[in-house]
BAFI-3210 file (N, C-alpha, C; in Angstrom, 3 decimals, decimal comma, padded with zeros to 6 digits):
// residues 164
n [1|2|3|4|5|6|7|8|9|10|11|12|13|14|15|16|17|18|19|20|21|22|23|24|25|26|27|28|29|30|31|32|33|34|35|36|37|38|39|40|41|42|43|44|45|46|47|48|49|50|51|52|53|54|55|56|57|58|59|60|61|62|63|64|65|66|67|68|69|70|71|72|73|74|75|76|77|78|79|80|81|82|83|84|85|86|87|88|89|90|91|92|93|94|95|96|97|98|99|100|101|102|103|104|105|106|107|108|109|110|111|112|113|114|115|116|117|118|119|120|121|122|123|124|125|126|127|128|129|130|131|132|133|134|135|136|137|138|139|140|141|142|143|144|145|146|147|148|149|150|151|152|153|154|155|156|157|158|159|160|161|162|163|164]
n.u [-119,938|-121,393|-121,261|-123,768|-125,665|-124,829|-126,030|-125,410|-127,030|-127,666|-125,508|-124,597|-126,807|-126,044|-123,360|-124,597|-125,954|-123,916|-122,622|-124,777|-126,182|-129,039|-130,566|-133,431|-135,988|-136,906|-135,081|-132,926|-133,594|-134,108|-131,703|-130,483|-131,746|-134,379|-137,731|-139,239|-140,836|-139,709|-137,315|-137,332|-138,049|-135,020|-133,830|-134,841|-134,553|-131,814|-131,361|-132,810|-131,107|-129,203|-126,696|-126,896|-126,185|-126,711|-127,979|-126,039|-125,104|-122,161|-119,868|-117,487|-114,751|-112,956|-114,446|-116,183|-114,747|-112,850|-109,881|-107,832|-106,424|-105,594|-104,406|-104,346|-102,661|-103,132|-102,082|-103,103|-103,192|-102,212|-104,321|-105,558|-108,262|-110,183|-113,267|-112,668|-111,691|-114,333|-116,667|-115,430|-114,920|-113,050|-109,847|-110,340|-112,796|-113,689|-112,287|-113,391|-115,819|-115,652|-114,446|-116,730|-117,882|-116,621|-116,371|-114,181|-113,446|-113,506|-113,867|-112,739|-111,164|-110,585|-107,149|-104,724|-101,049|-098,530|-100,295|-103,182|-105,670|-106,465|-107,391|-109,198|-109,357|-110,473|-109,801|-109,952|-107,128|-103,687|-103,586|-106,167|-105,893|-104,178|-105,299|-107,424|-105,694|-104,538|-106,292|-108,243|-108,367|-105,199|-106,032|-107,195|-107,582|-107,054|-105,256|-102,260|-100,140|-099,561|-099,462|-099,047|-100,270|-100,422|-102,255|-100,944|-101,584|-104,383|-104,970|-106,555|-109,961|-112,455|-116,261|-116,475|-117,301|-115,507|-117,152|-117,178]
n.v [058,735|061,092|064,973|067,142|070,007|072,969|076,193|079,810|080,499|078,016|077,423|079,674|078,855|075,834|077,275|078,676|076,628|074,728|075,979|076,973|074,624|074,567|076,430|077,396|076,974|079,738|081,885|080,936|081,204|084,202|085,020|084,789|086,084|084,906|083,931|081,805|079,661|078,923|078,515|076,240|074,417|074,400|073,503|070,757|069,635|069,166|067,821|065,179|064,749|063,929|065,677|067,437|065,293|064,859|065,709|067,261|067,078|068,827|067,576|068,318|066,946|066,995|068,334|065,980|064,200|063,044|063,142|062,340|062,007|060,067|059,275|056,347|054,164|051,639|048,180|045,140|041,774|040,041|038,428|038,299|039,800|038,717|036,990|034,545|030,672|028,539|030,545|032,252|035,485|038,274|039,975|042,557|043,098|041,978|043,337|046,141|045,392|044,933|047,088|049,122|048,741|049,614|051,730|053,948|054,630|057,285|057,733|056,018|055,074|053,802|053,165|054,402|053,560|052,668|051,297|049,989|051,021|054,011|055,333|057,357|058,026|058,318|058,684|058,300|058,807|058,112|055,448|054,070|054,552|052,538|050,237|050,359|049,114|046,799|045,332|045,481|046,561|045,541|042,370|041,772|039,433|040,436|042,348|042,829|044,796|047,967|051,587|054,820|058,254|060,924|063,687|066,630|069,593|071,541|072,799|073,091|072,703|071,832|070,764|071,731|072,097|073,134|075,745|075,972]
n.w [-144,123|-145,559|-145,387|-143,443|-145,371|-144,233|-143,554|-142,948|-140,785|-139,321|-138,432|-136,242|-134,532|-133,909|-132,701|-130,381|-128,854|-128,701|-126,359|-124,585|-124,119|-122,831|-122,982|-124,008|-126,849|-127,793|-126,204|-127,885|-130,508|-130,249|-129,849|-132,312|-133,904|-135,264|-135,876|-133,226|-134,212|-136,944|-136,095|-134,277|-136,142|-137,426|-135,634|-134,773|-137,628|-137,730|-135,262|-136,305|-138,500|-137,624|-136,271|-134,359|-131,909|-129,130|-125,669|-122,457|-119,553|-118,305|-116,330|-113,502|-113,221|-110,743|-109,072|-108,181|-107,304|-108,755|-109,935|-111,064|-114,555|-117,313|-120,599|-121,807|-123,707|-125,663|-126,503|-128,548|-128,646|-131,522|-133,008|-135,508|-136,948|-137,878|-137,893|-135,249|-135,358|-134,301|-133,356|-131,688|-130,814|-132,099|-131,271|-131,032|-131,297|-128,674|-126,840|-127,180|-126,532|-123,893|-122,910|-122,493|-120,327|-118,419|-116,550|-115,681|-118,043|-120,160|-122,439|-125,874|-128,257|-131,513|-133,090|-135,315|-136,211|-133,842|-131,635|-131,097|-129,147|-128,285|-124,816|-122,364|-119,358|-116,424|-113,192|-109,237|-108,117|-107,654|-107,042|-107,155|-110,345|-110,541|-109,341|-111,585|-113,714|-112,896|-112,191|-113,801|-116,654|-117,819|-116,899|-119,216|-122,010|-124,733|-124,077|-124,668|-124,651|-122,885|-122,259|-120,430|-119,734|-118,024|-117,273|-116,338|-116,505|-117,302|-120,181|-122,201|-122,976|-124,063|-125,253|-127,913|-131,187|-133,807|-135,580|-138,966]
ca.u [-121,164|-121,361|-121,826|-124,783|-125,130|-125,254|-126,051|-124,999|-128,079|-127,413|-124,284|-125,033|-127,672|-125,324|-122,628|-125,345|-126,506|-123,412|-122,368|-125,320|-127,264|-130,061|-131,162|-134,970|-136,058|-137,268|-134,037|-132,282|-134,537|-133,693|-130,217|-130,113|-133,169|-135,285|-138,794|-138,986|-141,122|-138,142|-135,487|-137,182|-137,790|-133,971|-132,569|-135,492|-134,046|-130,501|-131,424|-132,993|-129,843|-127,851|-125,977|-127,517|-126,465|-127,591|-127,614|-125,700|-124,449|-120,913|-119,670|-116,329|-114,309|-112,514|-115,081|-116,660|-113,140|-111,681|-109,110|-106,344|-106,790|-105,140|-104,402|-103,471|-102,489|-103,297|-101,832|-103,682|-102,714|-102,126|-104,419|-105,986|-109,119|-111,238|-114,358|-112,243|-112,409|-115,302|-117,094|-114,798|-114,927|-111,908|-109,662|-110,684|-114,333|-114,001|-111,953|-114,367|-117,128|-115,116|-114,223|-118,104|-118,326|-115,342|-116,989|-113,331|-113,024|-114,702|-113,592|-112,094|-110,713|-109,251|-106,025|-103,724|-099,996|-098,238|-101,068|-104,556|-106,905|-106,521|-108,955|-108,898|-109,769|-111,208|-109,736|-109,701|-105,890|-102,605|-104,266|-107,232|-105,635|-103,208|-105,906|-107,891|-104,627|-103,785|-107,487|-109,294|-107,282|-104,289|-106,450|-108,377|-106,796|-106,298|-104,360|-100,457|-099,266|-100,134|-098,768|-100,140|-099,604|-101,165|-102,503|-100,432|-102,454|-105,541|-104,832|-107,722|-110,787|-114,165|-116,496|-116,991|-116,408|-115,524|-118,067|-116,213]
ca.v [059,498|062,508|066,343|067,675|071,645|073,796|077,892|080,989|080,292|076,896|077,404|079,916|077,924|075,287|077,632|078,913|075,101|074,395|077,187|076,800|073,559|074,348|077,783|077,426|077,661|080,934|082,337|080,567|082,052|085,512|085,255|084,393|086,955|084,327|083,892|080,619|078,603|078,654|078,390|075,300|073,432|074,364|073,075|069,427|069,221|068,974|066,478|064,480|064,926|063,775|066,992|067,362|063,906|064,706|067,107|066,837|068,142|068,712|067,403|068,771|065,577|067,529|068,325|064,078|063,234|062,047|064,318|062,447|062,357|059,507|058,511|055,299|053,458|049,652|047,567|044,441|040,718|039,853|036,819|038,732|040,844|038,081|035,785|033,005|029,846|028,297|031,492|033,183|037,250|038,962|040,793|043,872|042,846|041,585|044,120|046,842|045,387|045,111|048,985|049,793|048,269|049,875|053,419|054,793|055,000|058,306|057,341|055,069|055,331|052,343|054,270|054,101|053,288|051,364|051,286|049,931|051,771|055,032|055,498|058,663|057,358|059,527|057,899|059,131|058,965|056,856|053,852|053,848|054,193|051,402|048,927|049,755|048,726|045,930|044,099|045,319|046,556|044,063|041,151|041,332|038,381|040,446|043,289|042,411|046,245|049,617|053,197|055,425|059,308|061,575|065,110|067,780|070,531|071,829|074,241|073,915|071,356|072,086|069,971|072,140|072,034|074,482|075,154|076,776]
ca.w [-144,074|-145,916|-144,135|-144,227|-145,711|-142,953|-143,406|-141,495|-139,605|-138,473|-137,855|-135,404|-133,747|-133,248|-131,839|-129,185|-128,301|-127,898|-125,401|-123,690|-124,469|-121,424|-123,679|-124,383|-128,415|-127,770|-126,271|-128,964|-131,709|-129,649|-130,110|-134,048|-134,567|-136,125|-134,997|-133,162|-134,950|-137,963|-135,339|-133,767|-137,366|-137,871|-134,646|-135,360|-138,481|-136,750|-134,387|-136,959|-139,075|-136,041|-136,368|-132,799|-130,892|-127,725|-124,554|-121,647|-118,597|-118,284|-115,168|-113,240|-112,497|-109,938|-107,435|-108,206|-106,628|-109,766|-110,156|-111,780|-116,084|-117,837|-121,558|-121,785|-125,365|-125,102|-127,983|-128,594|-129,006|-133,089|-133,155|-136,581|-136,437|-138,838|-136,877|-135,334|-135,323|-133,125|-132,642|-130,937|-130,898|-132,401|-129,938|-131,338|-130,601|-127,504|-126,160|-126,977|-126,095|-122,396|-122,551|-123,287|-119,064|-117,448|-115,806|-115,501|-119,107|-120,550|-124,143|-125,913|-129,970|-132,286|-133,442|-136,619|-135,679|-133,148|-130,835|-131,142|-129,030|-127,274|-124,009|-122,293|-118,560|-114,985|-111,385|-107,949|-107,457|-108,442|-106,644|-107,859|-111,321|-110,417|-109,371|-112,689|-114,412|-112,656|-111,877|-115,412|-118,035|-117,847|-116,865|-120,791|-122,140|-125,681|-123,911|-125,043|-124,138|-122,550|-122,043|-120,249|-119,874|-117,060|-117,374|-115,311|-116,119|-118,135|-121,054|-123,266|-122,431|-124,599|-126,557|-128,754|-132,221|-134,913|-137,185|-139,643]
c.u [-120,864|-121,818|-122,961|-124,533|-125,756|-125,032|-125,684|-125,905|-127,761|-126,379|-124,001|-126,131|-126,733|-124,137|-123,248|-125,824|-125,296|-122,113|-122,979|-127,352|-128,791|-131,453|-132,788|-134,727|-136,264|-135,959|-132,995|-132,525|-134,080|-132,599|-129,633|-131,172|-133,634|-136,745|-138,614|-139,795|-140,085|-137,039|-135,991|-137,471|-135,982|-133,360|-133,309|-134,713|-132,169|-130,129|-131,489|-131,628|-128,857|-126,827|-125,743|-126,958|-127,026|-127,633|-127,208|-125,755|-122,828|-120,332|-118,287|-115,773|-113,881|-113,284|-116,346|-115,825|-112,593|-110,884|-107,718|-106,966|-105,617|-105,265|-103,325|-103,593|-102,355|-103,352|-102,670|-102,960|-102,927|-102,696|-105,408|-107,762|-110,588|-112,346|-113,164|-112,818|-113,439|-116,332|-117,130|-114,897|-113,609|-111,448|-110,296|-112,517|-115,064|-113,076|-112,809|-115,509|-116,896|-114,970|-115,794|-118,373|-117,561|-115,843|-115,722|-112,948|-114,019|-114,889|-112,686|-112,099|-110,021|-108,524|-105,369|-102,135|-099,321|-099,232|-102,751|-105,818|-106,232|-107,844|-108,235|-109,820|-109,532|-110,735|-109,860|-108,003|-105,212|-103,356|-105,313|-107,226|-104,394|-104,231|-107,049|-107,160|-104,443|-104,926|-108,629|-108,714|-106,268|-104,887|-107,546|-107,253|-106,050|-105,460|-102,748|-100,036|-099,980|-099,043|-098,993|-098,977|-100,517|-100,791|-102,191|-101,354|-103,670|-105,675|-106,299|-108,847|-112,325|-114,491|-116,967|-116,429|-116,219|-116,379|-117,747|-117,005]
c.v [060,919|063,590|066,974|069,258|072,107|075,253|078,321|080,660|079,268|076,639|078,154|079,479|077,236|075,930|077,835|077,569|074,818|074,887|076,845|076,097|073,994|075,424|077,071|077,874|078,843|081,722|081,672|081,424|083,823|085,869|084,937|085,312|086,300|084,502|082,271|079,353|077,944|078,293|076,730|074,165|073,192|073,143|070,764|068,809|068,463|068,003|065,395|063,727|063,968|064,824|066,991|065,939|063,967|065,982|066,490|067,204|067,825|068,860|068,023|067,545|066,138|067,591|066,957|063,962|062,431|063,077|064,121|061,387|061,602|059,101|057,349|054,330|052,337|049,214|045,927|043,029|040,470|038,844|036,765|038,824|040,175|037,309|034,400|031,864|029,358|029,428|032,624|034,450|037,511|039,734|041,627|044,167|042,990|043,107|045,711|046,754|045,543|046,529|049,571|049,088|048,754|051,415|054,236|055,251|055,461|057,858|056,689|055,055|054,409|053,491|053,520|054,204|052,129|050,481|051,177|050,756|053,135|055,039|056,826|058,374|058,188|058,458|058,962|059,473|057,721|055,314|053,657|053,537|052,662|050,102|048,813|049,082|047,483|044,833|044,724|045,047|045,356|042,496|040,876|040,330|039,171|041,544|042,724|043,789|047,671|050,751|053,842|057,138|060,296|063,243|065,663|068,931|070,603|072,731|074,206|072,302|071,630|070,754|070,251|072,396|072,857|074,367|076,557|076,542]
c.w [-144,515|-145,192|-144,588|-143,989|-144,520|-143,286|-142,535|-140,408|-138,975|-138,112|-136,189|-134,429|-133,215|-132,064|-130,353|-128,396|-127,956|-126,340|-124,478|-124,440|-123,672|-121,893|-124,475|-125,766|-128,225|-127,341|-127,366|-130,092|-131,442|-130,000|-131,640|-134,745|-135,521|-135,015|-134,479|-133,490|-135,939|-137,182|-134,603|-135,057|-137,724|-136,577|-134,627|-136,250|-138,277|-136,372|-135,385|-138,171|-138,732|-136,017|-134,720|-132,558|-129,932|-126,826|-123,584|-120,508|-118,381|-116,742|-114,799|-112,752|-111,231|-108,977|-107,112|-107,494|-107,499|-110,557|-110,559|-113,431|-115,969|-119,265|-121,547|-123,378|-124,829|-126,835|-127,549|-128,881|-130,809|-133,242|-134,403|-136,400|-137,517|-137,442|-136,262|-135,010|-133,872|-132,988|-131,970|-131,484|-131,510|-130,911|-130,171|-130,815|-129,242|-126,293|-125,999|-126,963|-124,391|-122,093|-122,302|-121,544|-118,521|-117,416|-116,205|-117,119|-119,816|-122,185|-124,642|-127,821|-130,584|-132,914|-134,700|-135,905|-135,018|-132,212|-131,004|-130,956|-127,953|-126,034|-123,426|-120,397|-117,121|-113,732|-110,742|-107,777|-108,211|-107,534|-106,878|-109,284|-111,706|-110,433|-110,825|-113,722|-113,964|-112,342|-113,023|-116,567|-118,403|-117,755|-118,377|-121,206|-124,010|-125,425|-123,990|-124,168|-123,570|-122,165|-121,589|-119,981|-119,199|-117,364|-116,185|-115,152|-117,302|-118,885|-121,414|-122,953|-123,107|-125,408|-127,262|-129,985|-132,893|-135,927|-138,086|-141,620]
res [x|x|x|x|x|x|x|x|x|x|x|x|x|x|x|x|x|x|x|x|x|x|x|x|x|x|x|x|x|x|x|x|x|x|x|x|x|x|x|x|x|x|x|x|x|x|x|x|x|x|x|x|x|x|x|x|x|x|x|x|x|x|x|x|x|x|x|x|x|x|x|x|x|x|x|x|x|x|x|x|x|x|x|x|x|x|x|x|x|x|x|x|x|x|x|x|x|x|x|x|x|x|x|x|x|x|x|x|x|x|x|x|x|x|x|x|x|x|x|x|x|x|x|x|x|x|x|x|x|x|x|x|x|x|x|x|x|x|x|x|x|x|x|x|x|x|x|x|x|x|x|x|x|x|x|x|x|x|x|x|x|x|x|x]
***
């Protein structure tokens, strides 16, 4: 999918949306000194675009009680990524259609390398992340391997992107 052209103006729009998504067109429009009729066709156009995906709220896992951050690399069984026979789903299929039901996992990425899919996955504690390991994850029938690798601390954490 090609990018669509984005001006000084909409560039700044976006930076302010995504600072602070909650900002009314009119304080938006305020802060880019447009009037806000133009500033709310720009930020429409956006959405429409999909530039815009969505709005959120950005939760603190920490004070939820899920306060221990896991990436875990899960390699997949080789049983080749075509329709098989009968009907059957591909692993690759079936396994992310299984991730797309598992709460603890915020995100989840097919990867280039040794390793299939990256997920990026929210528990309460090492037992909580033990029993999603040991009564979800492990029990998919195309999981062959996993890795996993726990966040000590929190340098840098935005979702915001560069619009450069």
């Amino acid at each position: 999918m090609a990018a669509i052209n984005l001006d000084k103006m909409d560039r700044k729009i976006l930076a302010i949306l995504q600072a602070e998504g909650r900002l009314s067109n009119q304080e938006v429009a305020e802060k880019v000194s447009l009037s806000p009729s133009p500033c709310l066709r720009r930020i429409k156009r956006l959405e429409q675009a999909g530039v815009i995906r969505q709005y959120v709220a950005l939760l603190d896992p920490d004070k939820l009680g899920l306060g221990l951050l896991a990436y875990v690399n899960v390699r997949l069984e080789k049983h080749g990524d075509s329709q098989a026979a009968g009907g059957m789903r591909s692993p690759r299929t079936s396994f992310a259609a299984s991730v797309a039901d598992w709460p603890e996992v915020v995100a989840c990425y097919a990867m280039t390398g040794e390793m299939d899919f990256l997920l990026r996955v929210h528990v309460e504690d090492m037992e909580h992340f033990s029993h999603f390991m040991m009564e979800t994850l492990l029990r998919h029938p195309a999981v062959s391997d996993v890795k996993s690798s726990f966040a000590l601390q929190r340098i840098k954490d935005t979702t915001a992107l560069p619009l450069v």
